[in-house]
PDB file of N, CA, C and O in Angstrom:
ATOM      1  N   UNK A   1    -227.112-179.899-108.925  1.00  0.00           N
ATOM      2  CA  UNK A   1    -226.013-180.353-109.763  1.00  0.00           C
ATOM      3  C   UNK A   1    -225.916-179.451-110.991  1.00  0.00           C
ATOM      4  O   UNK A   1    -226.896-179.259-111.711  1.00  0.00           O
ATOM      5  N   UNK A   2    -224.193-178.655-111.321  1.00  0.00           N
ATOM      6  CA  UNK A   2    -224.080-178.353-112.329  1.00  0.00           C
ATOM      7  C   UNK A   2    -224.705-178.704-113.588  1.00  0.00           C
ATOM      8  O   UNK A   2    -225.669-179.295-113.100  1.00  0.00           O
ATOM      9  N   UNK A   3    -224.897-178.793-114.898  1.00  0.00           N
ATOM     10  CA  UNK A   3    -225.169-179.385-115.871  1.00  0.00           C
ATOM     11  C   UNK A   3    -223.663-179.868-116.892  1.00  0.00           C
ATOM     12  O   UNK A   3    -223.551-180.733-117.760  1.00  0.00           O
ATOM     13  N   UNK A   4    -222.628-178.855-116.312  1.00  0.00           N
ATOM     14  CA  UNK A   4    -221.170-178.950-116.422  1.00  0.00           C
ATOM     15  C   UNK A   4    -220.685-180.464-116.065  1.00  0.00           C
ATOM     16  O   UNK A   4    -219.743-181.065-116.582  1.00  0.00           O
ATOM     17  N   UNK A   5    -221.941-181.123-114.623  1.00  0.00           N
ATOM     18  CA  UNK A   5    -221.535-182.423-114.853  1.00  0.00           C
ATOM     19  C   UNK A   5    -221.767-183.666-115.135  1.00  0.00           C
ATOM     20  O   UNK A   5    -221.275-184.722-114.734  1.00  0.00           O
ATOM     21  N   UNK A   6    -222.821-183.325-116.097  1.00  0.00           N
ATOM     22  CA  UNK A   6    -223.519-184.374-116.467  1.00  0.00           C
ATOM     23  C   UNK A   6    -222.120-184.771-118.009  1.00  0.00           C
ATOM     24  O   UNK A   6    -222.361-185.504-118.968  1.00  0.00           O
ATOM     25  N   UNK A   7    -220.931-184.109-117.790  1.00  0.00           N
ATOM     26  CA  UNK A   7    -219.771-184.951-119.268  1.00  0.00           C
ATOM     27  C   UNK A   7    -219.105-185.014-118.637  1.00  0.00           C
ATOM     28  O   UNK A   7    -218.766-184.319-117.678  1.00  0.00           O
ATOM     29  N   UNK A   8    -218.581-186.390-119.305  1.00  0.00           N
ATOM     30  CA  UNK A   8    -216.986-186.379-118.196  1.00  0.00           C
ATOM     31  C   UNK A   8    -215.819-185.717-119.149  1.00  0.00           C
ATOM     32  O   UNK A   8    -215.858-185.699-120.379  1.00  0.00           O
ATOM     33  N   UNK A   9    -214.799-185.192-118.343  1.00  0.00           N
ATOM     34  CA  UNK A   9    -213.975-184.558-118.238  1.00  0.00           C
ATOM     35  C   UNK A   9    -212.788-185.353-118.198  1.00  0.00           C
ATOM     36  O   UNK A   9    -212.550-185.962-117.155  1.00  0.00           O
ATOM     37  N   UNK A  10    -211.966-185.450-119.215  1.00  0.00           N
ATOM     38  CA  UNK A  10    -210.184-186.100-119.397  1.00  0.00           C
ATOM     39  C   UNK A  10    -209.618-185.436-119.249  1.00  0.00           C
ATOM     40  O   UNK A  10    -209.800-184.342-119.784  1.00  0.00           O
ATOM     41  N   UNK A  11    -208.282-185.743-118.201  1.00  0.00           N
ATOM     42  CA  UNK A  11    -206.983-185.226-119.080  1.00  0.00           C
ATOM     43  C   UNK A  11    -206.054-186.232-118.815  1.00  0.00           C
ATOM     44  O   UNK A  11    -205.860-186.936-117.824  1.00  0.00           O
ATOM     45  N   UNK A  12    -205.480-186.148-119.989  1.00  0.00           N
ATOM     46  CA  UNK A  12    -204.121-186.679-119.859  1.00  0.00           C
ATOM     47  C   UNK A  12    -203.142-186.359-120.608  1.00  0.00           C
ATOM     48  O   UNK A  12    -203.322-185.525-121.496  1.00  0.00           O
ATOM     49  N   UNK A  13    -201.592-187.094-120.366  1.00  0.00           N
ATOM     50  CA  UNK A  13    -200.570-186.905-120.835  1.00  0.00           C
ATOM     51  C   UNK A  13    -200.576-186.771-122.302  1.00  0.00           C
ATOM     52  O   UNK A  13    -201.616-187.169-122.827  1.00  0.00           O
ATOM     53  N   UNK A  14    -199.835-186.391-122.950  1.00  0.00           N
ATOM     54  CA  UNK A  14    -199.921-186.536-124.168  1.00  0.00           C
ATOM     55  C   UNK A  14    -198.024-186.332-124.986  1.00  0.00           C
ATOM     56  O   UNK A  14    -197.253-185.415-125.266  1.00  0.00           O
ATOM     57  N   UNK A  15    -198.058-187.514-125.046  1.00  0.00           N
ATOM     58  CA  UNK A  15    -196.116-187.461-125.284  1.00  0.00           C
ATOM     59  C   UNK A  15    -195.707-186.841-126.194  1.00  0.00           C
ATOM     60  O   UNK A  15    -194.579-186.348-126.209  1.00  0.00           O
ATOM     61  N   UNK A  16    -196.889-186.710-127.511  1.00  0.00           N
ATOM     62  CA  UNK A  16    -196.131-185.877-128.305  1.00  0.00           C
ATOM     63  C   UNK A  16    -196.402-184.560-127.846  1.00  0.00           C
ATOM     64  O   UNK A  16    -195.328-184.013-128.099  1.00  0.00           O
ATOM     65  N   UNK A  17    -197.012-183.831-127.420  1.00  0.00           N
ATOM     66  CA  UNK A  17    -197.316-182.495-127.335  1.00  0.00           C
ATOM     67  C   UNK A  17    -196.199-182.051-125.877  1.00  0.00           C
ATOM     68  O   UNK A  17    -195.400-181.115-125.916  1.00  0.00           O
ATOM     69  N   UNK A  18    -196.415-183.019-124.613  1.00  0.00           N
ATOM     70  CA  UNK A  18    -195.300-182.951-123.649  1.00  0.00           C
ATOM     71  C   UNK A  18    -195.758-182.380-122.983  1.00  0.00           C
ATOM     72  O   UNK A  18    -195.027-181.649-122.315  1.00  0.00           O
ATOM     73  N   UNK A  19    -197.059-182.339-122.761  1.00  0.00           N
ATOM     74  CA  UNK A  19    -198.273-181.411-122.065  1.00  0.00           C
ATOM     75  C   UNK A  19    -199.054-182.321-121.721  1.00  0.00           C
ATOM     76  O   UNK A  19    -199.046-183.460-122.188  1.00  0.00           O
ATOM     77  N   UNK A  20    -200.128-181.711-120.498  1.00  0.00           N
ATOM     78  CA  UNK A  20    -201.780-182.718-120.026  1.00  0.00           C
ATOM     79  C   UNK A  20    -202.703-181.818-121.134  1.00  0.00           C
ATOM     80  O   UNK A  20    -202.556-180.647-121.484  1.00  0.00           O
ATOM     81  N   UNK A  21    -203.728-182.841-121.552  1.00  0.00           N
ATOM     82  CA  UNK A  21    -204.657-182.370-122.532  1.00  0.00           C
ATOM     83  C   UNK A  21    -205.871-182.374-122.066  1.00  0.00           C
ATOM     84  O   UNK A  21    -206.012-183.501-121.593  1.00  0.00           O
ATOM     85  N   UNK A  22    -207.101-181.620-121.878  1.00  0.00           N
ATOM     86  CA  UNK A  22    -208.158-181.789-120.829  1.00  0.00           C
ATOM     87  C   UNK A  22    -208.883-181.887-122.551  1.00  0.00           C
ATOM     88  O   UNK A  22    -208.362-181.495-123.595  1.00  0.00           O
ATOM     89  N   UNK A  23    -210.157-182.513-122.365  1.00  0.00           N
ATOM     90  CA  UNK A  23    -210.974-182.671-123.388  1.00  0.00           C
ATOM     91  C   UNK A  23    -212.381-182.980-122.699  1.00  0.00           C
ATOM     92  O   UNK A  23    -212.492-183.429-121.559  1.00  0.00           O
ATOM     93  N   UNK A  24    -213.381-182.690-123.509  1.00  0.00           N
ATOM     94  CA  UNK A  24    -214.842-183.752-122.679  1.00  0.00           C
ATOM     95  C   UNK A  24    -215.690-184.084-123.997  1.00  0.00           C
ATOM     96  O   UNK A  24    -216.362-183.356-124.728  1.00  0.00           O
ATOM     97  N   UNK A  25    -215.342-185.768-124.034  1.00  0.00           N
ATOM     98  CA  UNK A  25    -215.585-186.753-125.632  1.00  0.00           C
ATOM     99  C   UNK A  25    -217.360-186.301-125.568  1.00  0.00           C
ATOM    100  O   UNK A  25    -218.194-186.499-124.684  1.00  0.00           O
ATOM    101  N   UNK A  26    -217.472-185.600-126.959  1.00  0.00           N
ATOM    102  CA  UNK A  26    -218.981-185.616-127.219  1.00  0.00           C
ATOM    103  C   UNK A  26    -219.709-184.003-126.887  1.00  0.00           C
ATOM    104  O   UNK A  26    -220.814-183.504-127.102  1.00  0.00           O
ATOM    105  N   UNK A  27    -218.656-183.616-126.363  1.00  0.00           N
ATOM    106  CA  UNK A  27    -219.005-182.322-126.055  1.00  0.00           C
ATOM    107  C   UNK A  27    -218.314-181.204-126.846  1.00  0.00           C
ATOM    108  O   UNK A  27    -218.844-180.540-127.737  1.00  0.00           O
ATOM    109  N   UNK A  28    -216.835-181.069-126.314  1.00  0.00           N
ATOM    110  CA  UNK A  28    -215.822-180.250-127.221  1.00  0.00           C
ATOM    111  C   UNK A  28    -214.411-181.399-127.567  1.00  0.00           C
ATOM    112  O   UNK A  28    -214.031-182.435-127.021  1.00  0.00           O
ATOM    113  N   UNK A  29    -214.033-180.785-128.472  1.00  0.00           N
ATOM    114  CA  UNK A  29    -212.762-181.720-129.027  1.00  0.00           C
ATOM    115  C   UNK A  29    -212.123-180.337-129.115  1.00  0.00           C
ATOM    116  O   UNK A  29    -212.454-179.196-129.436  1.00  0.00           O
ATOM    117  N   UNK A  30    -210.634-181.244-128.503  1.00  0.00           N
ATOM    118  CA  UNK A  30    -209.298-180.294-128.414  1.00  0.00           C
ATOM    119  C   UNK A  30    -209.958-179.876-126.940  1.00  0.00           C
ATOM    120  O   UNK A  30    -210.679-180.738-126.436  1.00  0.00           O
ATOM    121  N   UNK A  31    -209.783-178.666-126.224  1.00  0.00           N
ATOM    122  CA  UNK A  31    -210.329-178.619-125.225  1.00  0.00           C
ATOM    123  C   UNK A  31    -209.006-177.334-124.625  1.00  0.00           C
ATOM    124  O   UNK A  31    -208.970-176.271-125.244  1.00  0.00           O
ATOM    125  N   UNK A  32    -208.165-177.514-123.627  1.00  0.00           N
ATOM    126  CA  UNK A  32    -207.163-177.057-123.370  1.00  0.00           C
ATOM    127  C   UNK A  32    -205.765-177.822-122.715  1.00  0.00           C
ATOM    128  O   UNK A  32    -205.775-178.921-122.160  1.00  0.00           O
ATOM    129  N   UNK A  33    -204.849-177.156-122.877  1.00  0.00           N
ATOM    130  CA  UNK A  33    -203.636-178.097-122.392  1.00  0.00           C
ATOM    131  C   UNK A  33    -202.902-177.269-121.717  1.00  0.00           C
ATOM    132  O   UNK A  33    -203.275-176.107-121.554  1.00  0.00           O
ATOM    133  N   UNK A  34    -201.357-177.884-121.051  1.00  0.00           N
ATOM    134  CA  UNK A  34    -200.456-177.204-120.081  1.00  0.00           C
ATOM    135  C   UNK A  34    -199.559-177.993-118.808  1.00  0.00           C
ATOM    136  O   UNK A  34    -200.200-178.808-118.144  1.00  0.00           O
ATOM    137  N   UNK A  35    -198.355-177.812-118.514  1.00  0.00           N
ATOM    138  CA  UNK A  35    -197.936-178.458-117.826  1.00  0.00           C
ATOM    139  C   UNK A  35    -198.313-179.183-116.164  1.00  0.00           C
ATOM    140  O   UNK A  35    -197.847-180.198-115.648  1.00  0.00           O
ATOM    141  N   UNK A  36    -198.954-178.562-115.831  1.00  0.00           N
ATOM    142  CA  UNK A  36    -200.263-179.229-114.449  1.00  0.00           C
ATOM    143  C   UNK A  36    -201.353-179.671-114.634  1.00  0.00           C
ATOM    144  O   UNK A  36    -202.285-178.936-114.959  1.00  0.00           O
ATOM    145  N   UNK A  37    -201.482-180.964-114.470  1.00  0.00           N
ATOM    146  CA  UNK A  37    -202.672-181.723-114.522  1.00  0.00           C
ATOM    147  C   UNK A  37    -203.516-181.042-113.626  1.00  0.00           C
ATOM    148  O   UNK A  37    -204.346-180.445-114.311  1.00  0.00           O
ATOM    149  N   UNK A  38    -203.690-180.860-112.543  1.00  0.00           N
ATOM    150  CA  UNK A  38    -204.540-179.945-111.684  1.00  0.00           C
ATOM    151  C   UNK A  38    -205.622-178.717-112.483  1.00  0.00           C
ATOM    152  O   UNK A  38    -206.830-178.615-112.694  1.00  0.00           O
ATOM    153  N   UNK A  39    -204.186-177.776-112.804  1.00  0.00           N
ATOM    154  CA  UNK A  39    -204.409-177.040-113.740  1.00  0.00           C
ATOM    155  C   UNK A  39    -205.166-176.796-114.796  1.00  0.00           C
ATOM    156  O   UNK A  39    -205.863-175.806-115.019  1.00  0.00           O
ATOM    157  N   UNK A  40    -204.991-177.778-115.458  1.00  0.00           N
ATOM    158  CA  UNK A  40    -205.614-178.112-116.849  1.00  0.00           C
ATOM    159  C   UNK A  40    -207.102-178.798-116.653  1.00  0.00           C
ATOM    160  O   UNK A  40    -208.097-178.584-117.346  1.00  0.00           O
ATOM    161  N   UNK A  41    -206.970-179.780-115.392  1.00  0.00           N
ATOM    162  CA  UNK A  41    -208.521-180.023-114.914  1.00  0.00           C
ATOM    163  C   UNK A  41    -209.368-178.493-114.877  1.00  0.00           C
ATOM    164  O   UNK A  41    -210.348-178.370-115.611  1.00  0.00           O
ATOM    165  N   UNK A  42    -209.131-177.862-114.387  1.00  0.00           N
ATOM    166  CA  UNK A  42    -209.344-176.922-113.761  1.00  0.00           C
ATOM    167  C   UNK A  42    -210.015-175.880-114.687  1.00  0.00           C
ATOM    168  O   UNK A  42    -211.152-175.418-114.585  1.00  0.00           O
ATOM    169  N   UNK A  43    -209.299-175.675-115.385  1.00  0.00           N
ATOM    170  CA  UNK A  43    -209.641-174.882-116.989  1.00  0.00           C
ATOM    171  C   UNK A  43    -210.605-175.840-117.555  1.00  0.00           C
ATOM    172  O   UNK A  43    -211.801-175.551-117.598  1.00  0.00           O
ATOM    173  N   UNK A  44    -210.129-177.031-118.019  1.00  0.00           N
ATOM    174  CA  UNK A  44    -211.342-177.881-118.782  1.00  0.00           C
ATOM    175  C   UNK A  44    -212.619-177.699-118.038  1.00  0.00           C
ATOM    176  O   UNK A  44    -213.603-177.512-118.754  1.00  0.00           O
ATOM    177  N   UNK A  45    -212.829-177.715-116.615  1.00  0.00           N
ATOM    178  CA  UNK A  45    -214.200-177.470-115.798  1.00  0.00           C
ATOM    179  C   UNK A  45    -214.443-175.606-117.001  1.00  0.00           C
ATOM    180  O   UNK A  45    -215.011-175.490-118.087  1.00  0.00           O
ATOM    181  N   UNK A  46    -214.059-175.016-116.538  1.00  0.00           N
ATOM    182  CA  UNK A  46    -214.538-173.730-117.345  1.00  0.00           C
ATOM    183  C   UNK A  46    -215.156-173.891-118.546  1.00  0.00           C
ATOM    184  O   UNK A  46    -216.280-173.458-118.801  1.00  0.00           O
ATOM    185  N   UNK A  47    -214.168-174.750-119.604  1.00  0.00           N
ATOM    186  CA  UNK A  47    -214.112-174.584-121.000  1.00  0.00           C
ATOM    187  C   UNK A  47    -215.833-175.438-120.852  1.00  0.00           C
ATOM    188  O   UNK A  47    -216.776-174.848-121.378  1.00  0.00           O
ATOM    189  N   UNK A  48    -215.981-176.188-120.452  1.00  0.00           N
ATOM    190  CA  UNK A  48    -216.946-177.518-120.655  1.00  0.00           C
ATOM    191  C   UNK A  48    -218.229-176.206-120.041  1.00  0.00           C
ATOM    192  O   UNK A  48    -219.185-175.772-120.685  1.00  0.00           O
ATOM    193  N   UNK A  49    -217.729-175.765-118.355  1.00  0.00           N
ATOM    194  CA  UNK A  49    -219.150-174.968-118.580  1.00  0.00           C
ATOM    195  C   UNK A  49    -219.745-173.578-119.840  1.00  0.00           C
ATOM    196  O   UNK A  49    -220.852-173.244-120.263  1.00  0.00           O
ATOM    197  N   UNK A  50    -218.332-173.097-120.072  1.00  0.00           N
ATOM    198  CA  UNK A  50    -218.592-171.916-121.566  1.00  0.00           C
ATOM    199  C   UNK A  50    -219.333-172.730-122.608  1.00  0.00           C
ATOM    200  O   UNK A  50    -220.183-172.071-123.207  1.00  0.00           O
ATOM    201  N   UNK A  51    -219.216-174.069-122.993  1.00  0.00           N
ATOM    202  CA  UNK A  51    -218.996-174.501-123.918  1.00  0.00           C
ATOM    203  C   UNK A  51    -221.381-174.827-124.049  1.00  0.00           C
ATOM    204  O   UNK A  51    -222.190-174.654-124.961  1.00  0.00           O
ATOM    205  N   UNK A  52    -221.486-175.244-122.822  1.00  0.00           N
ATOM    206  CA  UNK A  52    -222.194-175.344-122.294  1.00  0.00           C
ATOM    207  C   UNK A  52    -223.620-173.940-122.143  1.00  0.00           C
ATOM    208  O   UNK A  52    -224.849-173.941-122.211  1.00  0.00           O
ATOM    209  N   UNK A  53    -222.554-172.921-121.918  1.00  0.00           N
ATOM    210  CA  UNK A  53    -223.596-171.871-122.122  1.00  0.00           C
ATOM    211  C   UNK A  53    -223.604-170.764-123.946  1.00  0.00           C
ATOM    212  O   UNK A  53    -224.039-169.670-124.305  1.00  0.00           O
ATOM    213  N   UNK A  54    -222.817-171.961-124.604  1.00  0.00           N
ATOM    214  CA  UNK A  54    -222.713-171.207-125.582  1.00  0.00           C
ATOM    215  C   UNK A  54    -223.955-172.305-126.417  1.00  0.00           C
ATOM    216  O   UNK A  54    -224.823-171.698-127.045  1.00  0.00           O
ATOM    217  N   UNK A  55    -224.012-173.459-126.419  1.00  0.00           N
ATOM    218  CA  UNK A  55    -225.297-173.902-126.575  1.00  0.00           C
ATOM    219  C   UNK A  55    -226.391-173.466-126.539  1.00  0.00           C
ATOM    220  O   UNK A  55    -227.113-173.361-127.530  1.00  0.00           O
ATOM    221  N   UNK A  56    -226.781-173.047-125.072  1.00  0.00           N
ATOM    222  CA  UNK A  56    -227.914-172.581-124.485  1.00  0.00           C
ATOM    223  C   UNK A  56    -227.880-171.022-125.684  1.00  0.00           C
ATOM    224  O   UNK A  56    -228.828-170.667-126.385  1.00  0.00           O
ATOM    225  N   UNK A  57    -226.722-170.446-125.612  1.00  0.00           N
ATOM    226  CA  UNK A  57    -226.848-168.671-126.484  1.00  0.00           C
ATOM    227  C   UNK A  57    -227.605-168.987-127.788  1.00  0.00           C
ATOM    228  O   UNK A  57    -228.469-168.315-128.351  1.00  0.00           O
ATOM    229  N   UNK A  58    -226.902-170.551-128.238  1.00  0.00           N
ATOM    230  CA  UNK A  58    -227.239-170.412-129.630  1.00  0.00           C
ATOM    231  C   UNK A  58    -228.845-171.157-130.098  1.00  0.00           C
ATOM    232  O   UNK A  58    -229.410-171.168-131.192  1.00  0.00           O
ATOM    233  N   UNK A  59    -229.241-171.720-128.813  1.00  0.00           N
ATOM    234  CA  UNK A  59    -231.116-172.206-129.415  1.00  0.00           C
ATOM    235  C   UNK A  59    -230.655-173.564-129.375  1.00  0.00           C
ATOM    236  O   UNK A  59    -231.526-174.428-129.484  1.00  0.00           O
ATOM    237  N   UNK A  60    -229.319-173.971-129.224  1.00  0.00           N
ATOM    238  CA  UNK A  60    -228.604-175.788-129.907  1.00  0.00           C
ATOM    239  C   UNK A  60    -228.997-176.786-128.647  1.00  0.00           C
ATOM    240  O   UNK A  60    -228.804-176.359-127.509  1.00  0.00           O
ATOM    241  N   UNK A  61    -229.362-177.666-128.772  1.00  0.00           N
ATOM    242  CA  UNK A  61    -229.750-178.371-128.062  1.00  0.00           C
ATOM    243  C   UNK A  61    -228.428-179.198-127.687  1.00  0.00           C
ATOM    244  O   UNK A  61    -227.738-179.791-128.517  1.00  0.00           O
ATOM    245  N   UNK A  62    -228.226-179.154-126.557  1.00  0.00           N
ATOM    246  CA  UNK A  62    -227.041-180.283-125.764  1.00  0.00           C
ATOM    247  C   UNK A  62    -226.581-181.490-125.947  1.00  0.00           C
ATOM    248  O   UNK A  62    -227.468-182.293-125.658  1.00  0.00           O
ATOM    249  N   UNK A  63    -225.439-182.104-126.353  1.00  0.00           N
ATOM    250  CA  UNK A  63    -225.374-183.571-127.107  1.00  0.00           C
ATOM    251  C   UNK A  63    -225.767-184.540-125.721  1.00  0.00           C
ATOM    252  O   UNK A  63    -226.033-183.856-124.733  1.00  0.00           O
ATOM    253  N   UNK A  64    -225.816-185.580-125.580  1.00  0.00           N
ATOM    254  CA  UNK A  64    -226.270-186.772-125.079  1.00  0.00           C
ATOM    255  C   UNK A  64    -224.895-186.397-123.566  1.00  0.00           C
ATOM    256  O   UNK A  64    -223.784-185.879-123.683  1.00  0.00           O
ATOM    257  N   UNK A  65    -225.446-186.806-122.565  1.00  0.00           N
ATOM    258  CA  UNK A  65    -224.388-186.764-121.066  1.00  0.00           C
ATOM    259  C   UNK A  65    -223.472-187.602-121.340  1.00  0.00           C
ATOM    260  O   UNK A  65    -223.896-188.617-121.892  1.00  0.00           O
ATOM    261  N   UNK A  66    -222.318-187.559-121.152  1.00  0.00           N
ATOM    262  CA  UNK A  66    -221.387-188.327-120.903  1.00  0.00           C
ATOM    263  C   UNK A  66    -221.344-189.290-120.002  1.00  0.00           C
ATOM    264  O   UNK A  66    -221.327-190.511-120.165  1.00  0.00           O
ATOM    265  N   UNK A  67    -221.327-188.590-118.944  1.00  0.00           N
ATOM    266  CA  UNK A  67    -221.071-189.179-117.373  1.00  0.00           C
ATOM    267  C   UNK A  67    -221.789-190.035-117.256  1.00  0.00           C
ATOM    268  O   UNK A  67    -222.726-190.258-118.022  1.00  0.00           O
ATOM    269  N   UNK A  68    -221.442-190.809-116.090  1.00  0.00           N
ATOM    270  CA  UNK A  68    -222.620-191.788-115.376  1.00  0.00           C
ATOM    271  C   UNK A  68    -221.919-193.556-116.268  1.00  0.00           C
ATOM    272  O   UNK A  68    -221.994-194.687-115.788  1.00  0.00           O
ATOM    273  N   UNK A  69    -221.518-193.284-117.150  1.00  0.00           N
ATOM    274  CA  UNK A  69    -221.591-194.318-117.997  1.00  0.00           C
ATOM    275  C   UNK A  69    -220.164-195.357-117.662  1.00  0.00           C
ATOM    276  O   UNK A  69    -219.825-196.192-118.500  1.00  0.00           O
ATOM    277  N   UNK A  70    -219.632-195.238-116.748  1.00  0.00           N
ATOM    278  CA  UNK A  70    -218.748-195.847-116.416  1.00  0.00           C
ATOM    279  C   UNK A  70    -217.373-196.108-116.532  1.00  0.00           C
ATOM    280  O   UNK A  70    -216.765-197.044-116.012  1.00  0.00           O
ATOM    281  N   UNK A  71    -216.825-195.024-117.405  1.00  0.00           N
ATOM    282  CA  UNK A  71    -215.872-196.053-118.642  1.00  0.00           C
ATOM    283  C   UNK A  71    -214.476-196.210-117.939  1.00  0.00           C
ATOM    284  O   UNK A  71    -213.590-196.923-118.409  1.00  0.00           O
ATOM    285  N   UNK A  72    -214.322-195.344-116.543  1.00  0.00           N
ATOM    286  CA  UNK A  72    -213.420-195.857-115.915  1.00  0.00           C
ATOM    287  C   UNK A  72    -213.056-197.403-115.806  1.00  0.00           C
ATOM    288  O   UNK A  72    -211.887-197.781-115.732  1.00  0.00           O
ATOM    289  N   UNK A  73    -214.001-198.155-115.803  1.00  0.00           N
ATOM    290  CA  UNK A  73    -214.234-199.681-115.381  1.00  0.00           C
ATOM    291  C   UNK A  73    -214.025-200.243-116.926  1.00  0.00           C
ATOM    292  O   UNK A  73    -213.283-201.172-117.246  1.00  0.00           O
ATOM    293  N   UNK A  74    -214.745-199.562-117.684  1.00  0.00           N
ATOM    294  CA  UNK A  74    -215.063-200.069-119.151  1.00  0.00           C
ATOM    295  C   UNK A  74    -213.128-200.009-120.009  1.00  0.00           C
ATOM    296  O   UNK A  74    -212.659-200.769-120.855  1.00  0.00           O
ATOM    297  N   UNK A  75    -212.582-198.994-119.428  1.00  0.00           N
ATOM    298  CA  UNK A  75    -211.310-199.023-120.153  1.00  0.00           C
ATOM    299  C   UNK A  75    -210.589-200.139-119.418  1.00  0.00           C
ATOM    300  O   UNK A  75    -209.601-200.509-120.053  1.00  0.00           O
ATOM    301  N   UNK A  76    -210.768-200.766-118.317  1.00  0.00           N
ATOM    302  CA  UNK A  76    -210.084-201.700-117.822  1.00  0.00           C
ATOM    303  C   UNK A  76    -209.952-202.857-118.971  1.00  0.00           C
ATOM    304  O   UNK A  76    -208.939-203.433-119.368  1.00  0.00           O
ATOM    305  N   UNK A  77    -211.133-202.984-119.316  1.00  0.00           N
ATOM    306  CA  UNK A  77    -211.478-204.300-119.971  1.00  0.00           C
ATOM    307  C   UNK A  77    -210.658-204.270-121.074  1.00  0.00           C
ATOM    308  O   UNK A  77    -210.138-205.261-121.586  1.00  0.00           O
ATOM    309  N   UNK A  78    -210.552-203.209-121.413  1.00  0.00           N
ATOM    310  CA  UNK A  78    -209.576-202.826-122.809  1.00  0.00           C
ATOM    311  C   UNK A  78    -207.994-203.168-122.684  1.00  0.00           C
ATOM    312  O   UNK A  78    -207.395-204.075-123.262  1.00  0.00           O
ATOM    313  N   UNK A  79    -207.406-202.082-121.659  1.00  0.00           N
ATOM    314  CA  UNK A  79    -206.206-202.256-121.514  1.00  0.00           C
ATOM    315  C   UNK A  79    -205.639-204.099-121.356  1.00  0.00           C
ATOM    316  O   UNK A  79    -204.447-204.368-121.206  1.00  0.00           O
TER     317      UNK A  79
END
């Protein structure tokens, strides 16, 4: 297993911008955007693994995993 997937990975719409926004909470903020959700998944996988080996360049130790934690289920409860 990557280590790329131990965060989860968003995107979504975003009405004011009029674009998909890929982000991964806890890792990088802002992230990348663009009219294909596909797309923009796609890039965010990159950005999250760069983001990932720019840690490792700098001695920085990795924030806490994202993933695993459910929140697909957990935003239900919300909405």
């Amino acid at each position: 297993m990557k280590e790329s997937a131990r965060y989860a990975k968003i995107v979504e719409w975003s009405e004011e911008d009029e674009c998909f926004v890929g982000s991964s909470p806890g890792l990088i903020y802002g992230g990348c955007h663009g009219p294909d959700e596909k797309t923009v998944f796609d890039q965010l996988c990159l950005v999250v693994e760069e983001a990932i080996a720019l840690y490792h360049q700098d001695g920085k130790p990795l924030p806490p995993p994202t993933s695993g934690r459910d929140y697909a289920n957990k935003m239900q409860n919300v909405a």
